[in-house]
C-alpha positions in Angstrom: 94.4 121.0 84.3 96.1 117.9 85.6 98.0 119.5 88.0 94.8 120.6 89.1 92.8 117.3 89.0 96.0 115.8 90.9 95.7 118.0 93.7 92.1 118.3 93.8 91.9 114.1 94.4 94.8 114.3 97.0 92.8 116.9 98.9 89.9 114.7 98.7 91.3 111.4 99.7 93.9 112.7 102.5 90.3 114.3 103.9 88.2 111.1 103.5 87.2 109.3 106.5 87.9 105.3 106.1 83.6 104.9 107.5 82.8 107.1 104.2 84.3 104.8 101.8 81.8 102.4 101.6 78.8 105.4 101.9 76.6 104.6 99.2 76.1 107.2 96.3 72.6 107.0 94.3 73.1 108.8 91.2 72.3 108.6 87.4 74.4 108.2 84.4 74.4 110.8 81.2 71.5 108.3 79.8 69.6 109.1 82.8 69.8 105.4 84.2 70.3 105.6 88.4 72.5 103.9 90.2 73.6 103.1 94.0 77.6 102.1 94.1 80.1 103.0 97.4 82.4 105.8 96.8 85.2 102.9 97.3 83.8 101.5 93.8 83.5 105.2 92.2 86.8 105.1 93.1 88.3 102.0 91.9 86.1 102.5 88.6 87.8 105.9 88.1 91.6 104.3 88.8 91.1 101.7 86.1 89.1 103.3 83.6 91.8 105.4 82.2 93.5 101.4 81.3 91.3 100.5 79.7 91.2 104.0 77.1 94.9 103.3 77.6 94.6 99.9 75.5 92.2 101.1 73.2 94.7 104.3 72.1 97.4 101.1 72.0 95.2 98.6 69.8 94.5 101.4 67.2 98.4 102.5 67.4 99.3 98.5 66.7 96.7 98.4 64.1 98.4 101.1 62.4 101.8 99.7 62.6 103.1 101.7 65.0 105.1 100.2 68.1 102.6 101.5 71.4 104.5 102.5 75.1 104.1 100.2 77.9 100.9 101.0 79.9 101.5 98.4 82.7 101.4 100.1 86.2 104.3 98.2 87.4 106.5 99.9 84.6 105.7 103.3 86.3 105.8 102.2 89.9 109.1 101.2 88.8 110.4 104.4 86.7 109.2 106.7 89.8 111.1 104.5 92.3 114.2 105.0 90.3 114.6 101.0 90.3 
């Protein structure tokens, strides 16, 4: 499955156009609330969402005494670059 999401965003970003970046998207959340954001936003929302899950999951691992990884993005820029 995330070998499948991973190439499913590569396909869609190596195919979108720099002018449909800041299209506008009107569409409604699961409580049925609309909304109007650019698919640059979607897209910045959807990078840094999983963080912030990412610190939740590490403030209930510290509240439960146990040591949590590092979640900082420069860590794994780092570890993939072999530096």
């Amino acid at each position: 499955m995330t070998e499948r999401n991973h190439e499913d965003y590569t396909a869609y970003l190596a195919g979108l156009a720099p002018a449909e970046r800041d299209r506008v998207l009107h569409y409604a959340n699961q409580a049925g609330q609309p909304f109007d954001n650019s698919v640059r936003d979607i897209l910045t929302h959807v990078a840094l969402h999983g963080q912030y899950h990412r610190g939740q999951i590490n403030a209930m691992l510290r509240a439960d005494g146990i040591e949590p990884v590092n979640v900082d993005f420069i860590i794994f820029a780092r570890s993939i670059d072999g530096a």
